[in-house]
C-alpha positions in Angstrom: 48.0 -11.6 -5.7 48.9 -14.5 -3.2 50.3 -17.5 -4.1 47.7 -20.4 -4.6 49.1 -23.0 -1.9 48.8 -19.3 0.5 45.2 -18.5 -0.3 44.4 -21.9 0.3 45.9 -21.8 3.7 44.0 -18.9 4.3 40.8 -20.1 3.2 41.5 -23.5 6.0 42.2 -20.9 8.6 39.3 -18.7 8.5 37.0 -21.4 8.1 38.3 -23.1 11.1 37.9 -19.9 12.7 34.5 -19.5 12.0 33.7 -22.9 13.8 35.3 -22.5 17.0 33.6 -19.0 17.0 30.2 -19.3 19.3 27.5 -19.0 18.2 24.9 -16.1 18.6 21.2 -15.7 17.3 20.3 -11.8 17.6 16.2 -11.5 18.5 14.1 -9.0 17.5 14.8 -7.1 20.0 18.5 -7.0 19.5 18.3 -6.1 15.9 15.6 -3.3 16.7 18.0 -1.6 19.0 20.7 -1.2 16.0 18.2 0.1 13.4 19.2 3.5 11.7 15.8 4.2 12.5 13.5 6.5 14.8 12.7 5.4 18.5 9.0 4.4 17.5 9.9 2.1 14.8 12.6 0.5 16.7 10.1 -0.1 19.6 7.4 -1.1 17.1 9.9 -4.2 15.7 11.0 -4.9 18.6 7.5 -5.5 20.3 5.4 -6.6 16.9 5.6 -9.8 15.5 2.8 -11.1 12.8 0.7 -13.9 13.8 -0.9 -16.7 11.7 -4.9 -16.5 11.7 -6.1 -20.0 13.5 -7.3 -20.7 10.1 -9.0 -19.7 6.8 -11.1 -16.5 6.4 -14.9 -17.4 6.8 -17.3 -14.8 7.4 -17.6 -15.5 11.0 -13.6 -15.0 11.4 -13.9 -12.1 8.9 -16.3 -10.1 11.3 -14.4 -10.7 14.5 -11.4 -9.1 13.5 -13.4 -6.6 12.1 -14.7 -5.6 14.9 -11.7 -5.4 16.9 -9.8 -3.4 14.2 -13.0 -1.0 14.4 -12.1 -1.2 18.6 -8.7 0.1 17.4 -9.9 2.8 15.6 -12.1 4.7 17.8 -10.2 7.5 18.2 -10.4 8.8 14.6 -13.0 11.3 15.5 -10.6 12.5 17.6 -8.2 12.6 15.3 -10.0 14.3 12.7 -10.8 17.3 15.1 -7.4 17.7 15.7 -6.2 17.9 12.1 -9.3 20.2 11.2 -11.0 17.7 9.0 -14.4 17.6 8.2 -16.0 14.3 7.6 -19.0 13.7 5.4 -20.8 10.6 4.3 -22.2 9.9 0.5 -23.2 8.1 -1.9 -21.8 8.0 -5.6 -23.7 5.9 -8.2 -24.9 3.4 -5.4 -21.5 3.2 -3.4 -20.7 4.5 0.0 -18.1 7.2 0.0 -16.9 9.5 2.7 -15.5 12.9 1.9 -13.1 14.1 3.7 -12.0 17.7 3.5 -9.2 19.3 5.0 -9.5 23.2 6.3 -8.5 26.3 4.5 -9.0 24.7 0.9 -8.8 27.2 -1.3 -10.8 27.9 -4.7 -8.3 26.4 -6.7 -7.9 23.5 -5.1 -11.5 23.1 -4.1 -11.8 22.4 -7.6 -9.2 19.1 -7.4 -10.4 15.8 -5.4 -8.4 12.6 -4.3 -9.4 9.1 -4.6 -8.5 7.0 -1.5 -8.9 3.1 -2.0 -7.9 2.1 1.5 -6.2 -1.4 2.5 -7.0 -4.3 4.8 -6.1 -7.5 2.5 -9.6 -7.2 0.6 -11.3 -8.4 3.7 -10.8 -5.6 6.3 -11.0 -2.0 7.3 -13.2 0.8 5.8 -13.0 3.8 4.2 -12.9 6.0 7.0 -9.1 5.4 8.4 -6.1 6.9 9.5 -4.8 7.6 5.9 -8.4 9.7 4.8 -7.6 11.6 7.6 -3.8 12.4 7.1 -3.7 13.0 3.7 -6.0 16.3 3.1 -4.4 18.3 4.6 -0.8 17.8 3.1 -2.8 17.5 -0.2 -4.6 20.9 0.3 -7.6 19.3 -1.4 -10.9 17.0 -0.3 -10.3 13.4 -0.3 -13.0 11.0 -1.8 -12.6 7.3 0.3 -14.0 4.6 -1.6 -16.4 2.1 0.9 -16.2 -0.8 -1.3 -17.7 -4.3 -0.6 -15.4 -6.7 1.1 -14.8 -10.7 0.7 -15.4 -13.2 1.8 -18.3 -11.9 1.5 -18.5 -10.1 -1.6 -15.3 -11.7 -3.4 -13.6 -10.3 -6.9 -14.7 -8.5 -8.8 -17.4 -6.8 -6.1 -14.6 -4.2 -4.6 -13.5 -3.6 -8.0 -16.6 -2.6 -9.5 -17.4 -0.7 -6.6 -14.8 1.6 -7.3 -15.0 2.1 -10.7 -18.5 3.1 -10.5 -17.2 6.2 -8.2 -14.4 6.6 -10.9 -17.0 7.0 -13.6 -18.6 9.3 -11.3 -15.8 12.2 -11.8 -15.0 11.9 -15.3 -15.1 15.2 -16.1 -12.8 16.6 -13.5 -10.7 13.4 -14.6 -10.7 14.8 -18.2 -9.2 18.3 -16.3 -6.4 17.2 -14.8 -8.3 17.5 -11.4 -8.3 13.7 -9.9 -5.1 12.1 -8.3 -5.7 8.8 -6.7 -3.8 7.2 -4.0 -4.4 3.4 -2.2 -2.3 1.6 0.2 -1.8 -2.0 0.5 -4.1 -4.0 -0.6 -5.9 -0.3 -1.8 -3.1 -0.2 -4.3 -4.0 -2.8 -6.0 -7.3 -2.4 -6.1 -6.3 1.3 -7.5 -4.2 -0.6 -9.8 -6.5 -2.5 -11.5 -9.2 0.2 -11.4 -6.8 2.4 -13.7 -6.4 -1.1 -15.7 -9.8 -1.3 -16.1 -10.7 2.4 -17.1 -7.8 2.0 -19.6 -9.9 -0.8 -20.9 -13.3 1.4 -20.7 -11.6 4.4 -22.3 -11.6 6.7 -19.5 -9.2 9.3 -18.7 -6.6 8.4 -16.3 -5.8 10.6 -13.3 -2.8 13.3 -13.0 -1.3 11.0 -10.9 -1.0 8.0 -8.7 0.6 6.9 -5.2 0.8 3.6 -3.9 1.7 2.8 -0.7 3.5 -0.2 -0.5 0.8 -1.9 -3.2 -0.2 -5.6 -3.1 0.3 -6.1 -6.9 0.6 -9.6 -7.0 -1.9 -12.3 -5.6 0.5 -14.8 -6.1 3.8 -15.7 -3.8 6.1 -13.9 -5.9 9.4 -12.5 -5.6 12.0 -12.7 -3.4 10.9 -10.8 -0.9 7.9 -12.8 -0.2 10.2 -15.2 1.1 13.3 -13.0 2.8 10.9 -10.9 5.0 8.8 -13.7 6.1 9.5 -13.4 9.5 11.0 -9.4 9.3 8.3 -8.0 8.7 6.2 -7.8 11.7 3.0 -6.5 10.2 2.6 -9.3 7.4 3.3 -13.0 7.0 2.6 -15.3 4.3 2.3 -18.6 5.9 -1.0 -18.4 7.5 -1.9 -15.3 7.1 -2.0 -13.4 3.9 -2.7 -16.7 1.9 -5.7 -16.7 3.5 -6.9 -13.2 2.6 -5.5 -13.9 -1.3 -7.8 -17.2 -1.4 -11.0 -15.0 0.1 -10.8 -12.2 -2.4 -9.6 -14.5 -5.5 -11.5 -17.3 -4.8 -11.0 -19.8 -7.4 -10.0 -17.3 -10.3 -6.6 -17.3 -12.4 -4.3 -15.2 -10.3 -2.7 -13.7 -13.2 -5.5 -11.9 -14.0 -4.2 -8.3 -14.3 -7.2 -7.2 -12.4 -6.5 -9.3 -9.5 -3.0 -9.0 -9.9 -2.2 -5.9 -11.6 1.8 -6.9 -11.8 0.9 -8.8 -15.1 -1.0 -6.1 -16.4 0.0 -3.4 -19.5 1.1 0.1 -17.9 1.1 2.3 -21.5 -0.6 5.7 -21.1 -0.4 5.1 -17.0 0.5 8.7 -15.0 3.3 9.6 -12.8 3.4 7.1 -10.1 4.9 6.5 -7.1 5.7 3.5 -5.4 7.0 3.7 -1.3 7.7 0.8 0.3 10.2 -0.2 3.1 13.3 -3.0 3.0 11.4 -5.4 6.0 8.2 -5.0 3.7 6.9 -8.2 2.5 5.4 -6.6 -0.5 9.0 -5.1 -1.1 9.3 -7.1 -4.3 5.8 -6.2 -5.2 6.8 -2.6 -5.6 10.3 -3.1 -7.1 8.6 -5.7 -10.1 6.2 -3.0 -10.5 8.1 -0.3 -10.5 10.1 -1.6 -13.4 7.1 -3.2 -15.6 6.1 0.6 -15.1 9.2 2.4 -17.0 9.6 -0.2 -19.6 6.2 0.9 -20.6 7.3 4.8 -20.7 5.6 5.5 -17.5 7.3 8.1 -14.8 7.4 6.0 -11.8 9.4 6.4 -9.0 10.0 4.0 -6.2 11.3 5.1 -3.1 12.2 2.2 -0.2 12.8 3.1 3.3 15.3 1.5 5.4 14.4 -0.7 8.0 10.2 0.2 7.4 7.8 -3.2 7.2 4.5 -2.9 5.7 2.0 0.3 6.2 4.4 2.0 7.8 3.5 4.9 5.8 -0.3 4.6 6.8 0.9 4.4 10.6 0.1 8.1 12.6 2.4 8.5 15.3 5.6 7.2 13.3 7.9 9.8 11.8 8.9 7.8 9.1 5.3 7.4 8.1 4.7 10.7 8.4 7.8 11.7 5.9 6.7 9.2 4.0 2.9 10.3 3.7 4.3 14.4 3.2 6.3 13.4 0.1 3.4 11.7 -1.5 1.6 14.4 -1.3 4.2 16.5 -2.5 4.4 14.2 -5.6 0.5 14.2 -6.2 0.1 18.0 -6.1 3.5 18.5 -8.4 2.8 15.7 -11.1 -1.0 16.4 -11.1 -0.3 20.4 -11.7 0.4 18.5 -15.7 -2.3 17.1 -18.1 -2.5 13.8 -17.6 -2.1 11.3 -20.6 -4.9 10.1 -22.5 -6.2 6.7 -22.6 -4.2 4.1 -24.8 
């Protein structure tokens, strides 16, 4: 243990080493090219960087970027035909739904489904995206995508009752252990609070649940919200996000579990898990909820990826995403194989 009057001189030293040492500001760039991380990600940080919107989200704004995110994504037939998908459209108790079904689906698992509940802040996207398309065939099973309404149009609680008319829809395979649900984003939680609200209805809850880096919380909460503002180069608060929370919410109480299912009771919930990545900005969101989750007795399991932002694990192309979206599956089929837990 040093003296006293020796640490202290230590303590001057160092410090007065630390101002004559220059000073360097690593970019983006420079800190992509050190991530433990795969070549696509690295490029990916290094290149991406999330914008503000040039204001809030009216319906004219909301459509634009609509249609260039549907620009983005026409080369999901393409997609599907080479993962041997088969796409169908429906309609379940009044709500859009496409059915996506991988090939070779055996008897046995013909007679298990998926919910999907995709992402896009409330505001974006649609039911037929990269995720529907990826997840069958790891899953072995059809996947059910919910098209639910979407704000500013058709604010809370619109998307949520959309999807819990399609819920109602497969009670009885619910009540056989045959349903798993998944959502990503802002999907989770919508899937969130429509298990919150079938609690509250009495209806069964699925085998089991995945959420991809889930937006539990409506409000600017947790430290993450703050820390990755800026590392993350998918989402940003400032500008950006706060805009999509005021669209959906509107002028409702935030800590409404159904608009922010953080605050809501988790008893009788099934195996869940949580993924998210260390640059997410819904990092916190999934660590909070991971633990509000086991101190209500549920099995949930968060896993967080090093150096991943947000949706990286709805992103094709990315090998992380793709491990990512393989052990979710794996989790779904393993914890659904089990009863799941009736309604508290």
């Amino acid at each position: 243990m040093p003296r006293p009057n020796v640490l202290a001189s230590f303590i001057i030293a160092f410090t007065a080493f630390l101002a004559l040492a220059p000073a360097r500001q690593s970019s983006a760039t420079d800190s992509a090219a050190l991530l433990p991380v795969s070549e696509q990600a690295r490029a990916f940080i290094g290149k991406t960087t999330a914008q503000p919107l040039d204001g809030p989200l009216t319906r004219r704004r909301a459509e634009r970027m609509r249609r260039t995110m549907a620009a983005a994504d026409k080369d999901l037939p393409g997609l599907a035909a080479r993962l041997g998908c088969t796409i169908s459209n429906t309609t379940i108790n009044g709500v859009k739904v496409v059915r996506v079904s991988p090939e070779g689906v055996t008897p046995q698992r013909e007679k298990r489904v998926a919910l999907y509940v995709h992402g896009g802040g409330y505001v974006l996207k649609s039911a037929l995206d990269a995720c529907a398309l990826l997840m069958p065939p790891l899953l072995g099973m059809p996947v059910y995508s919910i098209e639910y309404r979407l704000a500013p149009e058709h604010p809370f609680p619109a998307g949520l009752n959309d999807c819990m008319a399609v819920y109602r829809a497969f009670a009885d395979r619910l009540r056989a252990g045959n349903v798993v649900v998944f959502g990503g984003s802002a999907g989770g939680g919508l899937a969130l609070a429509m298990l919150l609200r079938a609690r509250e209805d009495g209806l069964p809850m699925p085998a089991a649940l995945g959420l991809l880096s889930p937006w539990s919380d409506l409000n600017r909460t947790g430290d993450s919200y703050y820390a990755n503002e800026g590392r993350d180069p998918v989402l940003r608060w400032g500008g950006n996000l706060e805009y999509f929370a005021d669209a959906y919410a509107g002028d409702r109480d935030r800590n409404d579990p159904l608009l922010s299912p953080i605050h809501g009771d988790f008893g009788g919930f099934p195996p869940t898990l949580i993924v998210t990545g260390t640059r997410d900005l819904f990092l916190s969101n999934a660590v909070r909820l991971s633990r509000r989750m086991r101190l209500a007795g549920v099995d949930a399991e968060l896993r967080v990826w090093e150096s991943m932002f947000h949706g990286f694990d709805l992103m094709p192309g990315l090998p992380e995403g793709g491990q990512a979206r393989a052990e979710m599956a794996e989790f779904l089929i393993r914890k659904g194989e089990t009863e799941p837990k009736a309604p508290q």
